[in-house]
C-alpha positions in Angstrom: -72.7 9.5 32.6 -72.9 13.0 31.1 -76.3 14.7 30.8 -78.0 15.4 27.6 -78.2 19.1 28.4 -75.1 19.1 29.4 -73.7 17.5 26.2 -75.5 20.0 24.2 -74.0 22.8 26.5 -70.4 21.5 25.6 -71.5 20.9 21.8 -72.9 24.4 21.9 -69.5 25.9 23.7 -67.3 24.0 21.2 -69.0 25.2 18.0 -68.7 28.7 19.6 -65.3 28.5 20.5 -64.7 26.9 16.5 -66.0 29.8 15.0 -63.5 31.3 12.3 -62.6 34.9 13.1 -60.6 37.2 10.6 -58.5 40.3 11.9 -57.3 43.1 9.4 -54.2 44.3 11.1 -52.1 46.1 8.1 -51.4 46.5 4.6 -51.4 42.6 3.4 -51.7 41.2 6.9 -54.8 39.4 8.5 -54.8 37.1 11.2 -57.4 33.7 11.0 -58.1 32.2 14.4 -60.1 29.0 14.6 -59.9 26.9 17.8 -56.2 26.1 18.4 -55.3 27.6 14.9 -53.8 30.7 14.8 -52.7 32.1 11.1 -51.2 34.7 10.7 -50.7 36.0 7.0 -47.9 38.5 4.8 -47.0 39.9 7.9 -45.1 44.0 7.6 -46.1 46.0 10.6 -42.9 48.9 10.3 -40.0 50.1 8.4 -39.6 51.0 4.8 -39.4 48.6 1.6 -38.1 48.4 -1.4 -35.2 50.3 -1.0 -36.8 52.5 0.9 -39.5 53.8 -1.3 -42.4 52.9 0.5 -43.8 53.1 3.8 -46.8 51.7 5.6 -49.3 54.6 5.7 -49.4 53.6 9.8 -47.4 51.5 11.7 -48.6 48.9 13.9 -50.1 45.4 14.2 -53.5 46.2 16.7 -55.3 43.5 18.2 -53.3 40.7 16.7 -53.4 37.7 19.3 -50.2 35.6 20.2 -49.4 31.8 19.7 -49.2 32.2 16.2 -49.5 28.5 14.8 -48.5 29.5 11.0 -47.6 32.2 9.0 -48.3 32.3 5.4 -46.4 33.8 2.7 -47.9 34.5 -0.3 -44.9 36.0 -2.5 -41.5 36.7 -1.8 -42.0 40.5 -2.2 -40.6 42.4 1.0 -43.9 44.0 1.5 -45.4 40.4 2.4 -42.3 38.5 3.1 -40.8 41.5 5.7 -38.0 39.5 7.6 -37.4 42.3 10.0 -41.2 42.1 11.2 -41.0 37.7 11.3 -37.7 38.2 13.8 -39.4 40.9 16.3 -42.6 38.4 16.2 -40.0 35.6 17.1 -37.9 37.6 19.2 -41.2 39.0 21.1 -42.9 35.8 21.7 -46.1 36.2 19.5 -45.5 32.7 17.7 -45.8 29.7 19.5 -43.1 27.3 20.2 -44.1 25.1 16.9 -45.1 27.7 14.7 -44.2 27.4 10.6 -43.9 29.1 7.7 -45.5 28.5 4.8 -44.3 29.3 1.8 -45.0 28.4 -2.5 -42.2 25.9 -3.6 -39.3 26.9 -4.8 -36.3 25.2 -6.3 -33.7 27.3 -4.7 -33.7 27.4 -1.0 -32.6 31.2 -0.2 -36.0 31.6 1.4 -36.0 28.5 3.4 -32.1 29.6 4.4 -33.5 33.0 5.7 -36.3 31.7 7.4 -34.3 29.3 9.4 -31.8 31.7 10.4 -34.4 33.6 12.1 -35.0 30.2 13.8 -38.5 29.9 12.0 -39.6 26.4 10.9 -39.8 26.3 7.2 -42.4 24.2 4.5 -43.3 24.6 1.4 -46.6 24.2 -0.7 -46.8 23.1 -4.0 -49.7 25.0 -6.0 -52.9 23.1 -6.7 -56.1 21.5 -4.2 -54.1 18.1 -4.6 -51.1 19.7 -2.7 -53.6 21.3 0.0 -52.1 21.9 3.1 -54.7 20.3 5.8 -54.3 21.8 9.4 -57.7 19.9 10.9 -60.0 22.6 10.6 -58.7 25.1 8.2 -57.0 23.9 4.8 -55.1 26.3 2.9 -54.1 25.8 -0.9 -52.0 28.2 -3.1 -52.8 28.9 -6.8 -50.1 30.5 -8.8 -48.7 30.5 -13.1 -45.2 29.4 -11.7 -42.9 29.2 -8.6 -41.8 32.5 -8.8 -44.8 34.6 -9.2 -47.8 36.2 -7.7 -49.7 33.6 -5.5 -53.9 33.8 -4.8 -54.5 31.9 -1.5 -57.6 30.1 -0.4 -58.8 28.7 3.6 -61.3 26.7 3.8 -62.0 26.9 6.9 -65.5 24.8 7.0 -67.9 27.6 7.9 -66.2 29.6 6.1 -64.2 30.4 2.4 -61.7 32.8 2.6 -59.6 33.7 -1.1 -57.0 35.8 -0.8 -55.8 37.1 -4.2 -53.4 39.7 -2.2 -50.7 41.0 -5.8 -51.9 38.6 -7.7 -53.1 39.3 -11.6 -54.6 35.8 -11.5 -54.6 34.3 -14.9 -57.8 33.3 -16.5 -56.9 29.6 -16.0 -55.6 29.9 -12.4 -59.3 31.4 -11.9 -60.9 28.4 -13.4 -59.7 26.3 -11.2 -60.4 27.9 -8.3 -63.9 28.3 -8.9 -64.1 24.7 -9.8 -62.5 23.7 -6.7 -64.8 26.2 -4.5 -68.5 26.3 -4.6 -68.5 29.6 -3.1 -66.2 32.2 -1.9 -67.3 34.0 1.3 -64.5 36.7 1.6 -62.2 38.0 -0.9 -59.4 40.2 0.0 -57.4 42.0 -3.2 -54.9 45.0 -3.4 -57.0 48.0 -4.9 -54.3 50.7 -5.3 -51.9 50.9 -7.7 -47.5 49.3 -7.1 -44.7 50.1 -9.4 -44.4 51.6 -13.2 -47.2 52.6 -15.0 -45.6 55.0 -17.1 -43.1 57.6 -16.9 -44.1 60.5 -14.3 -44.7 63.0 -17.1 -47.1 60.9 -18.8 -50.3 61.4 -16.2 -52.9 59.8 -19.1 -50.5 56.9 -19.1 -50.8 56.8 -15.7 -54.2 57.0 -14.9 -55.2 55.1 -17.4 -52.9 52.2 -16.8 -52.5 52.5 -13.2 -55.4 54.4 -11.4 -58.0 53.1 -13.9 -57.0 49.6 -14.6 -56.6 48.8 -10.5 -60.2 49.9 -10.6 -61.5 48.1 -13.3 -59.8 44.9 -11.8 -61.3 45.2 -8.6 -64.7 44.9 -10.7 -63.7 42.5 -12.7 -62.5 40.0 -10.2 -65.1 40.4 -7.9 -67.3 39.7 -10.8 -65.7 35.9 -11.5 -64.8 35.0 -8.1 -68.4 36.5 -6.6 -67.6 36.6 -2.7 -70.2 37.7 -0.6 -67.8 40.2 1.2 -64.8 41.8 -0.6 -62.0 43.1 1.5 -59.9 46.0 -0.4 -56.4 45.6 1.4 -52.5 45.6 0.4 -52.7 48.7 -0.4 -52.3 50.7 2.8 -49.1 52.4 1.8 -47.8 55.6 0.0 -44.6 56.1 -1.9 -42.0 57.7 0.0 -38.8 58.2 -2.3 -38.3 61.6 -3.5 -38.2 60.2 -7.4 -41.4 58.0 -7.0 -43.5 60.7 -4.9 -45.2 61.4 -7.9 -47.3 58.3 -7.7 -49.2 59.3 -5.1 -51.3 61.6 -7.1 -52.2 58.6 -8.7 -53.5 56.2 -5.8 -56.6 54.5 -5.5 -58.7 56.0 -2.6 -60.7 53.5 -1.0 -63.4 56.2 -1.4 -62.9 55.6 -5.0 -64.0 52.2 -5.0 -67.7 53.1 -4.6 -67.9 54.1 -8.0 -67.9 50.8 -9.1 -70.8 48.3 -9.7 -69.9 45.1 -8.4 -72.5 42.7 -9.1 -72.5 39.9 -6.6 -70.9 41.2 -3.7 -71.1 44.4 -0.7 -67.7 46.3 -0.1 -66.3 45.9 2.9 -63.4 48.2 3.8 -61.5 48.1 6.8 -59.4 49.5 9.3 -56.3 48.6 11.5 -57.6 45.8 14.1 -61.0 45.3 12.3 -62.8 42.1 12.7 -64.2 40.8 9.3 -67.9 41.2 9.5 -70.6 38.5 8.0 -73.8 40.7 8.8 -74.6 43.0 6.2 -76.5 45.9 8.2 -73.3 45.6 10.5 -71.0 45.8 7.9 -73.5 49.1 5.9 -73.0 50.7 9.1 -69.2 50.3 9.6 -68.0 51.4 6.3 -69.2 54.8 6.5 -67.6 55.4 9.4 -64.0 53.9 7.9 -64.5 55.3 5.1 -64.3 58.6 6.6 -61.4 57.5 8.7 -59.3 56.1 5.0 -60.3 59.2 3.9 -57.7 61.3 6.6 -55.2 58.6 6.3 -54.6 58.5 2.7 -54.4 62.4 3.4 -50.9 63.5 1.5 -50.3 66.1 4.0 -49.2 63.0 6.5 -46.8 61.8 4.0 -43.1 62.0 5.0 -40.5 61.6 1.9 -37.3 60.3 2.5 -33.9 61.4 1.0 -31.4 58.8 0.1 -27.7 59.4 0.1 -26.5 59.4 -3.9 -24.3 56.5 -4.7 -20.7 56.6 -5.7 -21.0 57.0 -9.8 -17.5 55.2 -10.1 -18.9 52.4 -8.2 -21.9 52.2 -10.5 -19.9 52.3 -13.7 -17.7 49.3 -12.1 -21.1 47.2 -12.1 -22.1 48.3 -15.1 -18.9 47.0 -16.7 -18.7 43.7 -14.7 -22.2 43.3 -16.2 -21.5 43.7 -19.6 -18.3 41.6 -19.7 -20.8 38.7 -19.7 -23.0 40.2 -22.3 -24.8 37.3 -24.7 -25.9 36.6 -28.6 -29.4 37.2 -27.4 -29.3 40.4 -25.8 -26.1 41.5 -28.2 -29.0 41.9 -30.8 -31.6 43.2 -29.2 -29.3 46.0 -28.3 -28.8 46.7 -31.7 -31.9 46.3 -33.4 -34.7 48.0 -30.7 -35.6 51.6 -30.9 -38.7 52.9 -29.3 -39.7 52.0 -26.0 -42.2 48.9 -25.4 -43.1 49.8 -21.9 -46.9 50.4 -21.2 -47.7 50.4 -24.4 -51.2 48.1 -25.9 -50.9 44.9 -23.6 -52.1 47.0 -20.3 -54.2 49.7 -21.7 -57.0 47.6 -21.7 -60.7 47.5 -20.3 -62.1 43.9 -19.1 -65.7 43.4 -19.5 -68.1 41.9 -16.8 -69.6 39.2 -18.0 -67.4 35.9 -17.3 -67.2 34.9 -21.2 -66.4 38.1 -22.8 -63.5 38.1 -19.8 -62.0 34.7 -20.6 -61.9 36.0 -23.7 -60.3 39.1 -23.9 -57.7 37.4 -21.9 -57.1 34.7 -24.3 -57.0 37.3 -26.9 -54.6 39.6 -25.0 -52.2 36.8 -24.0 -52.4 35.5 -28.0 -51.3 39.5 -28.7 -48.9 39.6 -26.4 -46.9 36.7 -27.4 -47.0 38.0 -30.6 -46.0 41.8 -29.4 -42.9 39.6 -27.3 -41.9 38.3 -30.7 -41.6 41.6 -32.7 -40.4 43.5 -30.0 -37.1 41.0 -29.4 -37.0 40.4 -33.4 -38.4 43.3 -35.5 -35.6 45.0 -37.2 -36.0 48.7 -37.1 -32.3 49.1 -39.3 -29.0 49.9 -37.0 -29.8 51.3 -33.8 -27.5 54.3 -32.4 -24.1 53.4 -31.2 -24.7 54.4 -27.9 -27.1 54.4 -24.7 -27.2 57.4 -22.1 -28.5 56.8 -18.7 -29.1 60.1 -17.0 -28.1 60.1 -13.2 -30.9 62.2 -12.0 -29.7 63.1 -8.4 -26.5 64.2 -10.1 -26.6 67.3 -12.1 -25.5 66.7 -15.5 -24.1 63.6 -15.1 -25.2 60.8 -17.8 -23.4 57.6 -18.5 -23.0 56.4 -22.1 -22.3 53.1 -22.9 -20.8 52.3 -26.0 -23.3 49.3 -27.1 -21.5 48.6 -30.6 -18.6 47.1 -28.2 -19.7 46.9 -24.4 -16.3 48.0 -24.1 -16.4 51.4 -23.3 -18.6 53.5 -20.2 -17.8 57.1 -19.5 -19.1 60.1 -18.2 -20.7 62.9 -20.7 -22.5 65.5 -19.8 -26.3 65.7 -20.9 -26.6 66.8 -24.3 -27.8 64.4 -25.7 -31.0 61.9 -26.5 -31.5 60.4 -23.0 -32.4 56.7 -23.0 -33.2 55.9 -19.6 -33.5 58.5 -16.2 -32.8 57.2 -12.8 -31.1 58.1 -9.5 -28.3 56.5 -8.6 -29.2 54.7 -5.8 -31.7 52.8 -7.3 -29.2 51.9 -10.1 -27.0 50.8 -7.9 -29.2 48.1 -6.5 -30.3 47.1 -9.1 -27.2 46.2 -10.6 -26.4 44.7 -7.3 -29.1 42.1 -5.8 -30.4 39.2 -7.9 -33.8 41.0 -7.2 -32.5 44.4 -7.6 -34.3 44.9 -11.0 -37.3 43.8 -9.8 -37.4 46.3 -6.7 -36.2 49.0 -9.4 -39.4 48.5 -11.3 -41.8 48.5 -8.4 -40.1 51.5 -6.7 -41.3 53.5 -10.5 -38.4 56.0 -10.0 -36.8 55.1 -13.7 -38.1 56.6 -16.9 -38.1 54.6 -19.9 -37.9 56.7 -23.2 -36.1 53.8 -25.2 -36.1 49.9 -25.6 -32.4 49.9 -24.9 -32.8 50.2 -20.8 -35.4 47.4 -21.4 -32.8 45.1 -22.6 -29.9 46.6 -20.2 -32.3 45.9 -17.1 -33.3 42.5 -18.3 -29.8 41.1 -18.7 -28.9 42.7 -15.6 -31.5 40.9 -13.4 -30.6 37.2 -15.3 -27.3 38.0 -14.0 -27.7 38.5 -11.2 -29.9 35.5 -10.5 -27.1 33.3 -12.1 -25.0 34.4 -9.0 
């Protein structure tokens, strides 16, 4: 028979040896090891996204530990869902032999398709703490509006409550039911900086204010409902790297900036690459001077290296355009002809969220009642007979503007530009947009177009439906 001390030493080892740990390694990616568990989550460690227009501000995945068990995805964005970083951790043995991906339902299986290729096993979650996905000692359940958007993740990992609201603007609902599901939140990790069209680059108060600001305020904000002891800023270790969207680093969030804001219930915790989450508070005090002098040199500009993309073919582009508009419907037929001004960040963003939990579910009642409402007039208002024509200015190609003729669809040519331009954009980010189903999508995150009219609003919004019908 075994010994009572010695039981007690293997009880002892085994609760050691169970102890959650947590690795930052980059950008969106941490790594949760309990006992045999090994997740690994949003993993990008190299290479540029979004059609090129962003890059990791360092390369690299330090300290992260093979025999991966899962991996889990919490959006389809490439900047979490990076399938040339899940084939070198395949093709360099850092998952194990049974290791799957996790990912938030979907109806279409493109995903699942491109996962297997890889020769990745594939599941799916469905959102909710009745779909919960148990692994023994950690159980993971996604929270999301619908399949296709934004997705806040939680572990429960026993000794330990781990959210992580990566992208997501979790709705006021969604937050609800987290907090009703979770007595307490230990660690919260949540982008901080700001991704994609605030405003056009001219317009630095629309910027700031919609951008820089509001990333700030919903830091606080969130911090304040979900109340974690520990929040992790993260997903935000990049800078923009197109030479159209290079303006948008003046307007990043600086993890130095993020101590100028009050958060009630919980201590920053910021981190660097191959940082071990910390639960001890002096430990973590200590620490974050010391990073935050090191996030200080690495969001340095100076290190930033833009990239040049080769202009696209502007026959080519008017080709697409063309095949696009041949399947032009009732719907958007109107919409071209009644919309003038531009809708884009315009009341709905330029907004302030207040700390207390009340007045927050409030005001987000009362913007989502406005903004169905704003939805309304700005499909239906009629603002008289719009101009026959739209001009999109090519803006890697000197005078070069395409007008299409929007009284017919039937016409696009080449004009110089003199005259009232609708929408500016270079033509390689036209061009994928008008190409892949998520090509409108990427076009608004990489913030190289300018809106100064509804009419691109519409064009764009067509285009991507589509494209998703292919």
């Amino acid at each position: 028979m075994i010994s009572f001390a010695n039981f007690f030493f293997l009880y002892i080892i085994k609760i050691m040896t169970n102890k959650t740990e947590i690795i930052f390694l980059n950008h969106s990616s941490f790594q949760i090891t309990k006992g045999e568990l090994n997740l690994l989550i949003d993993p990008w460690y190299f290479g540029r996204v979004f059609n090129n227009s962003w890059s990791l501000l360092k390369e690299g995945h330090e300290k992260i530990k093979k025999g991966i068990t899962h991996i889990f995805i919490s959006h389809e964005h490439p900047d979490h869902l990076h399938f040339p970083t899940l084939k070198y951790l395949k093709e360099n043995h850092f998952l194990s032999k049974s290791c799957v991906l996790i990912f938030p339902f979907r109806k279409e299986n493109s995903v699942k398709n491109a996962i297997e290729k890889i020769g990745i096993s594939y599941q799916e979650i469905k959102d909710g703490k009745k779909n919960s996905l148990s692994l023994g000692e950690i159980e993971c359940t996604y929270y999301g509006e619908n399949e296709m958007s934004d997705h806040t993740m939680v572990f429960n990992c026993k000794d330990i409550n781990i959210l992580n609201q990566n992208d997501h603007y979790t709705s006021i609902n969604v937050c609800r039911e987290i907090l009703s599901d979770f007595e307490k939140i230990d660690i919260m990790f949540t982008q901080f900086s700001i991704a994609g069209y605030h405003g056009n680059k001219n317009d630095h108060h629309v910027i700031r204010n919609n951008g820089t600001i509001y990333h700030l305020h919903k830091v606080r904000d969130y911090a304040n409902i979900f109340k974690p002891k520990y929040l992790v800023p993260f997903a935000s270790y990049v800078y923009f790297c197109d030479k159209y969207n290079r303006y948008l680093n003046n307007f990043i969030v600086n993890p130095n900036d993020l101590r100028s804001i009050n958060l009630k219930y919980s201590t920053f915790q910021f981190v660097t690459y191959g940082d071990q989450i910390l639960l001890d508070e002096e430990l973590v005090e200590n620490r974050n001077l010391e990073n935050l002098r090191n996030l200080n040199q690495l969001f340095d500009q100076k290190n930033f290296e833009i990239y040049q993309h080769e202009k696209k073919d502007i026959h080519s582009i008017i080709s697409k355009i063309k095949d696009h508009l041949k399947n032009i419907d009732l719907k958007y037929w109107l919409a071209f002809k009644i919309l003038k001004k531009s809708i884009r960040g315009k009341f709905i963003d330029n907004r302030e969220i207040k700390l207390t939990d009340k007045t927050y579910f409030s005001n987000i009642k009362l913007n989502n009642f406005f903004k169905k409402i704003y939805n309304i007039i700005k499909l239906f208002r009629l603002l008289g007979i719009n101009k026959r024509f739209m001009y999109i200015k090519i803006e890697d190609m000197e005078n070069t503007v395409i007008r299409i003729d929007i009284f017919s669809f039937n016409k696009v040519d080449i004009v110089n530009d003199k005259y009232d331009i609708d929408f500016i954009v270079p033509s390689n980010q036209l061009d994928f947009a008008l190409k892949f189903p998520w090509g409108v999508d990427t076009l608004n995150v990489t913030a190289t177009g300018q809106f100064y009219s509804a009419l691109p609003d519409v064009f764009l919004r067509f285009v991507q439906k589509n494209n998703l019908r292919k």
